[in-house]
N, C-alpha and C positions, 0 to 999 in steps of 0.2 A: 357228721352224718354220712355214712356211708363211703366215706372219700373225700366226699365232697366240700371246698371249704365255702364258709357263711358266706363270701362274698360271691359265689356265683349263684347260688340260693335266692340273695338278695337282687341281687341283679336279675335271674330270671323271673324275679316278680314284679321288680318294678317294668320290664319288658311288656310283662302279660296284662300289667294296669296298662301302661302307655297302648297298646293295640285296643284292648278292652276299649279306654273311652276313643280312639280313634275310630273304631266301629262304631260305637254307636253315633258319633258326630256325623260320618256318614250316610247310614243307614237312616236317622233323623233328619236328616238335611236331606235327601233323596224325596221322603215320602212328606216333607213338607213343600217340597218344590214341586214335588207331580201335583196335590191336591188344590194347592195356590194356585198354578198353570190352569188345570182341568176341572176343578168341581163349579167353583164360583161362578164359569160361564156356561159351563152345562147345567146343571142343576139351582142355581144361586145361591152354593154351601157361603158361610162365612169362610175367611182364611183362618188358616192355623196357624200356631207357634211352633215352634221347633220342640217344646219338652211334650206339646200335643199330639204334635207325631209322633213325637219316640213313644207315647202313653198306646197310639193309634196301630205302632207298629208291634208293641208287646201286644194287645186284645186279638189283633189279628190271627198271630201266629201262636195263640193259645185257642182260638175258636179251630182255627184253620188249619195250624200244618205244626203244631207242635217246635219243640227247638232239638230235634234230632241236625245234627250240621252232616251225619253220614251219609246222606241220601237214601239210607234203606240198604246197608249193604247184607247184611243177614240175609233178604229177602230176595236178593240179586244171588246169591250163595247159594240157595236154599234154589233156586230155580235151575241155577247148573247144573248143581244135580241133579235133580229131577230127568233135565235132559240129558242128562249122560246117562240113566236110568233107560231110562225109554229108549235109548240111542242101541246102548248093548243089549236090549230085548229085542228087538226088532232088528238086528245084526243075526241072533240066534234062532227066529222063525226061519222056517222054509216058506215057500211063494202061497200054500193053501192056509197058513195060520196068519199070515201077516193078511191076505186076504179076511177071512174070517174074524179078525179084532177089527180091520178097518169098517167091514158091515154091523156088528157090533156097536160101534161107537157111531156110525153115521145113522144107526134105527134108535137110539139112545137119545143123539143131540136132534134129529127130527119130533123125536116127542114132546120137548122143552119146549119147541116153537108151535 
């Protein structure tokens, strides 16, 4: 396949299992030691098991924040520009247009409030 022979194929899978359940042992064992630590005496939850958090930790991050691991880079990208937009507009106004947008946007955002 491509060059590449079977045995490093193999071997970067079995890598990618060996981290896989490494992560999750971790990530499971984190949120069952904060809960066991903190809910029992604040709240008086029962303790958890470890496959209950890892259950606790998948609901979460499907209610809540989804499994992007990129942080959102598109949306970091996609904001650069913008500012580099804006940046070279405002480089190209003289001092009465760059005035004039600035009133503009400030009788704009006054209304919303």
């Amino acid at each position: 396949m491509y060059g590449k022979s079977k045995f490093k194929i193999f071997a970067k899978g079995v890598f990618f299992l060996v981290m896989a359940a490494i992560f999750v042992f971790v990530l499971g064992s984190v949120v069952m030691f904060l809960w066991n630590a903190l809910l029992p005496d604040i709240i008086g939850a029962k303790e958890i098991t470890f496959w209950q958090a890892v259950g606790l930790f998948i609901l979460s991050r499907i209610l809540f924040g989804g499994f992007r691991m990129g942080g959102g880079r598109r949306k970091r990208k996609w904001k650069n520009k913008k500012k580099a937009f804006w940046k070279e507009k405002m480089m190209g106004m003289d001092d009465g247009e760059k005035e004039r947008l600035k009133a503009k946007w400030k009788s704009y955002c006054d209304k919303k409030e």
